[in-house]
N, C-alpha and C positions, 0 to 999 in steps of 0.2 A: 738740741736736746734740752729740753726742760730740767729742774732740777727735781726730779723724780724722788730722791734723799732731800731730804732738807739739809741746809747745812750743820743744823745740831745733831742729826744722825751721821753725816759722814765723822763728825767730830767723836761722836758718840762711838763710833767702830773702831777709829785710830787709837784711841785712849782704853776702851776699854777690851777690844778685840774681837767686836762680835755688836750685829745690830739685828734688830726683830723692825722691818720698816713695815711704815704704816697702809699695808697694803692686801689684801686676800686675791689670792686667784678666783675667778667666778665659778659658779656652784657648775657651768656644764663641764668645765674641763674639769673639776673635781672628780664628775660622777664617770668621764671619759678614764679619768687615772684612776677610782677605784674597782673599774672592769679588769684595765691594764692588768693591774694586782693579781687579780683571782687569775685572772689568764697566764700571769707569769707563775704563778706558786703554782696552777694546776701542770703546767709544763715541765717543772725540775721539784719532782716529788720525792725525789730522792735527798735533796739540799734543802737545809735550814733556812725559813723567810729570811733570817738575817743576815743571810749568809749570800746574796744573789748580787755578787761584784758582777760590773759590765752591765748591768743588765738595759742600758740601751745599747747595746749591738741587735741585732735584730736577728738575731740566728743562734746557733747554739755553738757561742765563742770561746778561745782557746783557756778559759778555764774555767769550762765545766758547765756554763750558764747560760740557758737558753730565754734570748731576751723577746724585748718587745719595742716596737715603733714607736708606744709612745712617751717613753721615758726621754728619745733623742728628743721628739718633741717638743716635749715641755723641758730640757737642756737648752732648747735653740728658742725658746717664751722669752719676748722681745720686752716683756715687763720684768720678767728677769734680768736678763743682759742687759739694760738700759741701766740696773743700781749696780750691777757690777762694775761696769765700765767707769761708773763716780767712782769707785774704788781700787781699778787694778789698770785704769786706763783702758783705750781704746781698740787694743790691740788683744784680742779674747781667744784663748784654745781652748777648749773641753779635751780634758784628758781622759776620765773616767766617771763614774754612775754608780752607784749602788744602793738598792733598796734595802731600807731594815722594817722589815715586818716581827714587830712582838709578836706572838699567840698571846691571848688571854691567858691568864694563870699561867703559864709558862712561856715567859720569852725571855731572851737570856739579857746578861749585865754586859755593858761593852765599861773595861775597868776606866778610870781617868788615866787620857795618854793626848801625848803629841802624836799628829798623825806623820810630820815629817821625818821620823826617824824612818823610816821604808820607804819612803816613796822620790824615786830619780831624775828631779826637776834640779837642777842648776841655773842657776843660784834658786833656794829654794822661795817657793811663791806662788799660793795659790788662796783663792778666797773660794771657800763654800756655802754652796746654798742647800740648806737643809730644808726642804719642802714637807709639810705635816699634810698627809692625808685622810687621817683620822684626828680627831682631839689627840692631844698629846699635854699630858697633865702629870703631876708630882704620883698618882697612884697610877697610873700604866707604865710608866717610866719612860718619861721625857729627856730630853734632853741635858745638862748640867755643864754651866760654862766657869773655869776659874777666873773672872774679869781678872784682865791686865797682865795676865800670866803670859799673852804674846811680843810684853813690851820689851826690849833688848834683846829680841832674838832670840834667844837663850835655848839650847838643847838637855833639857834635863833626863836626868839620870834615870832609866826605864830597868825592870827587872821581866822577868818571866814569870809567868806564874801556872802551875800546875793544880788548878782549880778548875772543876768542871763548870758547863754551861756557862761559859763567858763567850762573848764575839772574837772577841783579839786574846791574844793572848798577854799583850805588851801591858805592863800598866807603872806608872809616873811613878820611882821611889827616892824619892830624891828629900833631902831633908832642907830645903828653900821651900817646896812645895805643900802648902797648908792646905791639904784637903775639903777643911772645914768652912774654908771659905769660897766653895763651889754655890752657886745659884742655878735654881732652874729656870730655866727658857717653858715656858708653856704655853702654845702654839692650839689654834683652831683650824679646823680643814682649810686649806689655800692658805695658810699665812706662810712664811717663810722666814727664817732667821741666816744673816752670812755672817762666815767667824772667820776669823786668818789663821793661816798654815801651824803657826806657831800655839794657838792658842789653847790650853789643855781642858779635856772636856770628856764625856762619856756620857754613863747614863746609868740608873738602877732597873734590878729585873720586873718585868711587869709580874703580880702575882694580883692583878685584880680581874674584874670580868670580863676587862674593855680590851679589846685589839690596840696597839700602837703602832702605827704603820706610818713610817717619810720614806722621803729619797735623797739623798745626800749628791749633789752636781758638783763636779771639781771645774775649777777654771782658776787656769792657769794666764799670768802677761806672756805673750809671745816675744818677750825678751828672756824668758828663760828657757833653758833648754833641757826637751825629755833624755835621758842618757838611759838608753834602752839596754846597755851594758853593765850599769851600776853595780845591779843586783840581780843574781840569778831566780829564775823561776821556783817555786817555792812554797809548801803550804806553814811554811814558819812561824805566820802570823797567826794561824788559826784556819787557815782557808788559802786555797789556792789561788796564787796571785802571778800572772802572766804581765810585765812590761814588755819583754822582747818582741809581742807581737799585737798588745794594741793599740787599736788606731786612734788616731790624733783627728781633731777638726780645726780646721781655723774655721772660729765662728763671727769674726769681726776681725779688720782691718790686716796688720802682713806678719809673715812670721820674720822675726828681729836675729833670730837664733840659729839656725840651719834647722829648723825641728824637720822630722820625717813622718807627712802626711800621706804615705802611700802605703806601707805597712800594714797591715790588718785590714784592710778595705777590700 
């Protein structure tokens, strides 16, 4: 494998917890995923764009969400998985998918949080690729990463918040955690940004005219293991969130962990 990262970018992700590499997906697979889009939101008209966890299962999965083929996809985009692997090793599961589609003038705030307080990977470990399929810019509401906030591991201190139209409900209150020094990631169709498990990050509401539409891929090393038992099924976070019965891929080399790829399939 060629070094697809350069080595200032892998360094560049270790250090500060998140890289934007210098890469776009080509414009037909764009124009193939922004069909995908319309076809998924026309199918679950009942659920918020932002709201469409799973949504490469390909059928209308155990929470709530009826997906689309090509989210697996572009999960299993070999120009993907070739920077991950610089990053999480060789050994690659895809756990889960979810698309966030802003509306224009109204699409909701996901607050600044760590994603690993809810999610049952042991030991926790997971790099995501945040795929932009439209501009994704400071006025639709991009992205926002705290650099370096993933360095020591560190779980910080999350509250609840009963605030309407936000995605999660979870948001970072933690008095280590400076707000202020969040940056936006601002992404063109096909680019992609990957951040680690640890790293806190969100986004503000879009209130302009523009749609902001990604899709967020989790991959997991196959040294760590899904514990389908951790945490019960649940809309706690904001949205119904089934572990107990999705499926797992090993999408490169073996699983390290006992993980169970037969569930949900």
């Amino acid at each position: 494998m060629t070094d697809l990262l350069s080595n200032t970018e892998i360094e560049r992700y270790h250090h500060d917890g998140y890289v934007v590499p210098d890469y776009a997906l080509p414009p037909e697979t764009m124009a193939e995923l922004d069909s995908a889009l319309e076809e998924t939101i026309v199918s679950n008209p009942s659920v918020r764009p932002e709201h469409l966890v799973s949504a490469h299962i390909d059928r209308l999965n155990d929470e709530g969400i009826r997906g689309h083929s090509a989210w697996l996809n572009l999960a299993q985009n070999p120009e993907i998985l070739d920077r991950v692997e610089q990053l999480i090793g060789p050994n690659i599961i895809l756990w889960g998918c979810q698309v966030f589609c802003k509306p224009a003038s109204d699409g909701m705030e996901v607050p600044m949080h760590q994603d690993g307080h809810y999610w049952p990977i042991q030991p926790l470990a997971t790099c995501t690729a945040w795929v932009a399929i439209d501009d994704s810019n400071v006025g639709n509401g991009c992205l926002r990463v705290i650099p370096g906030s993933h360095s020591g591991q560190h779980y910080y201190q999350h509250s609840k918040s009963d605030r309407e139209h936000l995605v999660l409900n979870q948001h970072v209150d933690d008095p280590r955690v400076d707000i202020g020094n969040a940056v936006d990631v601002e992404l063109s169709p096909g680019q992609f940004s990957l951040h680690d498990v640890y790293m806190i990050h969100g986004s503000n509401p879009n209130t302009s005219n523009e749609r902001r539409a990604g899709v967020a891929i989790r991959y997991m090393p196959a040294t760590s293991h899904f514990n389908r038992s951790l945490y019960e099924t649940s809309d706690g976070s904001g949205y119904l969130v089934n572990f107990a019965t999705r499926p797992l891929w090993l999408l490169r080399g073996k699983d390290r962990s006992n993980n169970d790829f037969q569930i949900g399939h």
